[in-house]
C-alpha positions in Angstrom: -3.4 -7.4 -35.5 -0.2 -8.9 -35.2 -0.3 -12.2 -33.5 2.2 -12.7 -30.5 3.4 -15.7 -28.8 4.7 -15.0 -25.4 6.9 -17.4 -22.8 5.5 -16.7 -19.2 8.3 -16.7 -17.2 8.1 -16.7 -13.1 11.3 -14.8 -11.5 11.4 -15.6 -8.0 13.5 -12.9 -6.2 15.8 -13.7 -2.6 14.7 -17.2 -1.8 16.9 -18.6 0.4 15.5 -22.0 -1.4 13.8 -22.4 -5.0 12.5 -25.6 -5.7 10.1 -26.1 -8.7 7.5 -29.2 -9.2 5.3 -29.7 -11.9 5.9 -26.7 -13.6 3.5 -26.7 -16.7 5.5 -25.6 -19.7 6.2 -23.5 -20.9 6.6 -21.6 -17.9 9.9 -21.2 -17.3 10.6 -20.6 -12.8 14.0 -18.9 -12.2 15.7 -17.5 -9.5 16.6 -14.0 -10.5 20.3 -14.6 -10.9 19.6 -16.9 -13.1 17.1 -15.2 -15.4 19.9 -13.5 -17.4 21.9 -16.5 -18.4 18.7 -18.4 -19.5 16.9 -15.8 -21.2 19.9 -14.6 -23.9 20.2 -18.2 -24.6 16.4 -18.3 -26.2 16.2 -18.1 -29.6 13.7 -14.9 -30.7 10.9 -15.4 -31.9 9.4 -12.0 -33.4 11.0 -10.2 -36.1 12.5 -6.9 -35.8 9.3 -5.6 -37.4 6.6 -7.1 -35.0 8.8 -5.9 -32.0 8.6 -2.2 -33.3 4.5 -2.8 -33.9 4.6 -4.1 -30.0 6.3 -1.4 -28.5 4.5 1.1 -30.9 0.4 -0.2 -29.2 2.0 -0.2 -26.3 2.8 2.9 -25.9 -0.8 4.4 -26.7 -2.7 5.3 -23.6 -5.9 3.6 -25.6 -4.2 0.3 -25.4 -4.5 0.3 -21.3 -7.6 2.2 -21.0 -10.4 0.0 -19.5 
């Protein structure tokens, strides 16, 4: 098993107002036109290697089954 750290990120999509309070990091709480911008400016943090083993379980129906 490969382990995987993961950034939970909340995308909030056509609020006329966004205001975030005592957001627990690392969640990260953008308004979706600003999820671009702030996303590309993180640093990666799995290797090309670990990506391809990601993609590769996910992609097996076993991996979802119940």
């Amino acid at each position: 098993m490969v382990p995987s750290f993961v950034r939970p990120v909340i995308s909030v999509v056509h609020a006329a107002k966004l205001t975030v309070k005592g957001a627990n990091p690392p969640v990260l709480v953008l308004a979706v036109e600003h999820i671009d911008r702030v996303l590309s400016g993180l640093s990666p943090v799995l290797s090309p290697d670990q990506v391809a083993h990601m993609y590769g379980v996910a992609r097996q129906a076993h991996t979802w089954a119940g």
